[in-house]
C-alpha positions in Angstrom: 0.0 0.0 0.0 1.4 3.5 -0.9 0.7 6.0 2.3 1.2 9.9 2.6 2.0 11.5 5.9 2.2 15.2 7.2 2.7 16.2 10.6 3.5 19.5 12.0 6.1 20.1 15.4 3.6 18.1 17.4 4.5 14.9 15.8 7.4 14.2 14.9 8.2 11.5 17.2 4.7 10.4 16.3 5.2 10.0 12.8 8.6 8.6 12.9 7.3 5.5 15.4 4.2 5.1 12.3 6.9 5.4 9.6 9.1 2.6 10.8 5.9 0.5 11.8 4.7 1.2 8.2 7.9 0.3 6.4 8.2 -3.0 8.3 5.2 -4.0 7.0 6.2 -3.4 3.8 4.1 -0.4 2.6 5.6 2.5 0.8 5.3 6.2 3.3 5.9 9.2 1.5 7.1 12.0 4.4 6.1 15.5 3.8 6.6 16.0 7.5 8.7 18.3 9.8 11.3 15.8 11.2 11.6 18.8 14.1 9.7 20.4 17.1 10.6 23.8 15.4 6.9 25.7 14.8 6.1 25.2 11.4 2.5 25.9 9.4 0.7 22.7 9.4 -1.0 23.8 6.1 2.9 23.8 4.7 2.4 19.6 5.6 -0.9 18.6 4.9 -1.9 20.1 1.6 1.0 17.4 -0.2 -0.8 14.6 1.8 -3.7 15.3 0.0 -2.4 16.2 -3.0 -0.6 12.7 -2.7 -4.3 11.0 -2.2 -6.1 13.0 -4.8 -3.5 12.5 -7.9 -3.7 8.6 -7.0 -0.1 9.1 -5.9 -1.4 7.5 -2.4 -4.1 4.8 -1.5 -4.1 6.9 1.9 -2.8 9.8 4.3 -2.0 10.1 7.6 -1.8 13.3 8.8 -0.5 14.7 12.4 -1.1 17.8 14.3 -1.9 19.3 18.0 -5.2 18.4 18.2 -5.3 17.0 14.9 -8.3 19.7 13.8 -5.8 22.1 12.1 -4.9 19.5 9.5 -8.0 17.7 9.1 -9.9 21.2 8.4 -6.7 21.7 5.9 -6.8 18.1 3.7 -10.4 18.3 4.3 -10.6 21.9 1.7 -9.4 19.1 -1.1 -12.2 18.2 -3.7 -12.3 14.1 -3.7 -11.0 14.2 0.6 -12.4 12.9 3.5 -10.2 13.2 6.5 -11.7 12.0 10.0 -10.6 13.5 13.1 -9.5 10.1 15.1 -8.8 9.8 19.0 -9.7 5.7 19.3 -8.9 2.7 17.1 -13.1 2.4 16.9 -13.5 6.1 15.9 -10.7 5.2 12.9 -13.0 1.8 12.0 -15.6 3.7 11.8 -14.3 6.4 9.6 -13.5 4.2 7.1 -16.6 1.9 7.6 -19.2 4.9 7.1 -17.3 7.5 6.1 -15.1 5.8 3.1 -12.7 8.2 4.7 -9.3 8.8 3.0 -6.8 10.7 5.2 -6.9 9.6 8.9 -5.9 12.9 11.1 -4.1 12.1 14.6 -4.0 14.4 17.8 -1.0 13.9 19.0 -1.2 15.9 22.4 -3.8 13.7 22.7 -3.6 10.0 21.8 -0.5 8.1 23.0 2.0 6.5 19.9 0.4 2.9 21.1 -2.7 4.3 20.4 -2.0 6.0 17.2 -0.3 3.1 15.8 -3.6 0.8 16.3 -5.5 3.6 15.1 -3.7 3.6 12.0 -3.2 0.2 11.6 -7.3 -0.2 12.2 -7.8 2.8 9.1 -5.7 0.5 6.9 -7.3 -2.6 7.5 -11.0 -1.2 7.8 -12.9 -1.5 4.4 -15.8 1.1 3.5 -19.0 -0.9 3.7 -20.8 1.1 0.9 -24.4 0.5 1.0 -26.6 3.5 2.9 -23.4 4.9 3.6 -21.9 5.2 0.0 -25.8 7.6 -0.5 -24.0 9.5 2.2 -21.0 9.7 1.2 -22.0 10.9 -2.7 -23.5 13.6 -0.8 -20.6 15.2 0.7 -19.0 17.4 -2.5 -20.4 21.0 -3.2 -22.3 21.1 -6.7 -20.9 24.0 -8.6 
Protein backbone atom coordinates (compact mmCIF):
# COMPACT_ATOMS: atom_id res chain seq x y z
CA UNK A 1 0.00 0.00 0.00
CA UNK A 2 1.40 3.46 -0.89
CA UNK A 3 0.68 5.95 2.32
CA UNK A 4 1.17 9.89 2.62
CA UNK A 5 2.01 11.47 5.92
CA UNK A 6 2.18 15.18 7.20
CA UNK A 7 2.67 16.19 10.59
CA UNK A 8 3.52 19.47 12.04
CA UNK A 9 6.09 20.15 15.39
CA UNK A 10 3.57 18.12 17.41
CA UNK A 11 4.49 14.90 15.84
CA UNK A 12 7.43 14.16 14.91
CA UNK A 13 8.17 11.50 17.24
CA UNK A 14 4.73 10.42 16.26
CA UNK A 15 5.19 10.04 12.82
CA UNK A 16 8.57 8.59 12.91
CA UNK A 17 7.29 5.51 15.45
CA UNK A 18 4.18 5.11 12.32
CA UNK A 19 6.87 5.45 9.57
CA UNK A 20 9.12 2.60 10.79
CA UNK A 21 5.93 0.55 11.78
CA UNK A 22 4.67 1.15 8.19
CA UNK A 23 7.85 0.34 6.40
CA UNK A 24 8.16 -3.01 8.31
CA UNK A 25 5.19 -4.01 7.04
CA UNK A 26 6.23 -3.40 3.77
CA UNK A 27 4.06 -0.40 2.64
CA UNK A 28 5.61 2.54 0.84
CA UNK A 29 5.35 6.25 3.25
CA UNK A 30 5.93 9.15 1.55
CA UNK A 31 7.15 11.99 4.42
CA UNK A 32 6.10 15.47 3.79
CA UNK A 33 6.57 15.98 7.49
CA UNK A 34 8.69 18.26 9.84
CA UNK A 35 11.31 15.81 11.23
CA UNK A 36 11.58 18.80 14.10
CA UNK A 37 9.70 20.37 17.07
CA UNK A 38 10.60 23.81 15.42
CA UNK A 39 6.92 25.66 14.79
CA UNK A 40 6.13 25.16 11.37
CA UNK A 41 2.46 25.90 9.41
CA UNK A 42 0.68 22.68 9.37
CA UNK A 43 -0.98 23.79 6.13
CA UNK A 44 2.92 23.81 4.74
CA UNK A 45 2.41 19.62 5.58
CA UNK A 46 -0.92 18.62 4.87
CA UNK A 47 -1.92 20.11 1.59
CA UNK A 48 0.95 17.40 -0.22
CA UNK A 49 -0.79 14.57 1.84
CA UNK A 50 -3.74 15.33 0.05
CA UNK A 51 -2.41 16.16 -2.98
CA UNK A 52 -0.60 12.70 -2.73
CA UNK A 53 -4.30 11.04 -2.20
CA UNK A 54 -6.08 12.97 -4.84
CA UNK A 55 -3.50 12.50 -7.94
CA UNK A 56 -3.67 8.63 -6.95
CA UNK A 57 -0.15 9.07 -5.91
CA UNK A 58 -1.42 7.50 -2.37
CA UNK A 59 -4.06 4.84 -1.52
CA UNK A 60 -4.11 6.89 1.91
CA UNK A 61 -2.76 9.80 4.33
CA UNK A 62 -2.01 10.08 7.61
CA UNK A 63 -1.79 13.27 8.77
CA UNK A 64 -0.48 14.74 12.38
CA UNK A 65 -1.10 17.81 14.32
CA UNK A 66 -1.92 19.27 18.02
CA UNK A 67 -5.16 18.41 18.17
CA UNK A 68 -5.29 17.03 14.88
CA UNK A 69 -8.26 19.74 13.76
CA UNK A 70 -5.85 22.11 12.10
CA UNK A 71 -4.93 19.52 9.47
CA UNK A 72 -8.03 17.68 9.09
CA UNK A 73 -9.90 21.18 8.37
CA UNK A 74 -6.71 21.74 5.87
CA UNK A 75 -6.77 18.05 3.73
CA UNK A 76 -10.38 18.26 4.25
CA UNK A 77 -10.63 21.94 1.66
CA UNK A 78 -9.39 19.10 -1.10
CA UNK A 79 -12.21 18.21 -3.67
CA UNK A 80 -12.34 14.10 -3.66
CA UNK A 81 -11.00 14.19 0.56
CA UNK A 82 -12.36 12.94 3.49
CA UNK A 83 -10.21 13.17 6.54
CA UNK A 84 -11.68 12.02 10.05
CA UNK A 85 -10.60 13.49 13.06
CA UNK A 86 -9.50 10.14 15.14
CA UNK A 87 -8.82 9.83 19.01
CA UNK A 88 -9.68 5.69 19.31
CA UNK A 89 -8.92 2.74 17.06
CA UNK A 90 -13.14 2.39 16.92
CA UNK A 91 -13.55 6.08 15.86
CA UNK A 92 -10.67 5.16 12.88
CA UNK A 93 -12.98 1.81 12.01
CA UNK A 94 -15.64 3.67 11.83
CA UNK A 95 -14.32 6.38 9.59
CA UNK A 96 -13.52 4.21 7.07
CA UNK A 97 -16.58 1.89 7.57
CA UNK A 98 -19.25 4.85 7.12
CA UNK A 99 -17.34 7.54 6.05
CA UNK A 100 -15.11 5.77 3.11
CA UNK A 101 -12.65 8.20 4.70
CA UNK A 102 -9.31 8.80 2.99
CA UNK A 103 -6.78 10.65 5.19
CA UNK A 104 -6.89 9.60 8.92
CA UNK A 105 -5.92 12.88 11.15
CA UNK A 106 -4.15 12.06 14.56
CA UNK A 107 -3.99 14.41 17.82
CA UNK A 108 -1.02 13.87 19.02
CA UNK A 109 -1.25 15.94 22.44
CA UNK A 110 -3.84 13.74 22.71
CA UNK A 111 -3.57 10.04 21.81
CA UNK A 112 -0.50 8.09 23.03
CA UNK A 113 1.96 6.49 19.91
CA UNK A 114 0.43 2.88 21.13
CA UNK A 115 -2.71 4.30 20.36
CA UNK A 116 -1.97 6.03 17.21
CA UNK A 117 -0.26 3.05 15.78
CA UNK A 118 -3.55 0.76 16.29
CA UNK A 119 -5.46 3.57 15.06
CA UNK A 120 -3.72 3.61 12.02
CA UNK A 121 -3.18 0.17 11.60
CA UNK A 122 -7.28 -0.23 12.19
CA UNK A 123 -7.82 2.75 9.07
CA UNK A 124 -5.72 0.52 6.91
CA UNK A 125 -7.34 -2.64 7.48
CA UNK A 126 -10.95 -1.22 7.78
CA UNK A 127 -12.94 -1.45 4.41
CA UNK A 128 -15.77 1.07 3.45
CA UNK A 129 -18.98 -0.93 3.72
CA UNK A 130 -20.76 1.15 0.92
CA UNK A 131 -24.43 0.46 0.97
CA UNK A 132 -26.60 3.47 2.89
CA UNK A 133 -23.43 4.93 3.62
CA UNK A 134 -21.87 5.25 0.05
CA UNK A 135 -25.84 7.65 -0.54
CA UNK A 136 -23.95 9.54 2.16
CA UNK A 137 -20.97 9.70 1.18
CA UNK A 138 -22.03 10.91 -2.66
CA UNK A 139 -23.48 13.58 -0.84
CA UNK A 140 -20.63 15.18 0.70
CA UNK A 141 -19.02 17.45 -2.48
CA UNK A 142 -20.41 20.99 -3.25
CA UNK A 143 -22.30 21.12 -6.68
CA UNK A 144 -20.90 24.04 -8.56
Amino acid sequence: MRISIGNDHAGPDYKQAILKHLEAQGHTVTNHGTDTFDSVDYPDFGHPVALDVTEGRADFGIVICGSGNGIAITVNKHQGIRAALCWTKEIAALARQHNDANIISIPARFTSIKQTIEMVDTFLATAFEGGRHANRVNKIPVCQ
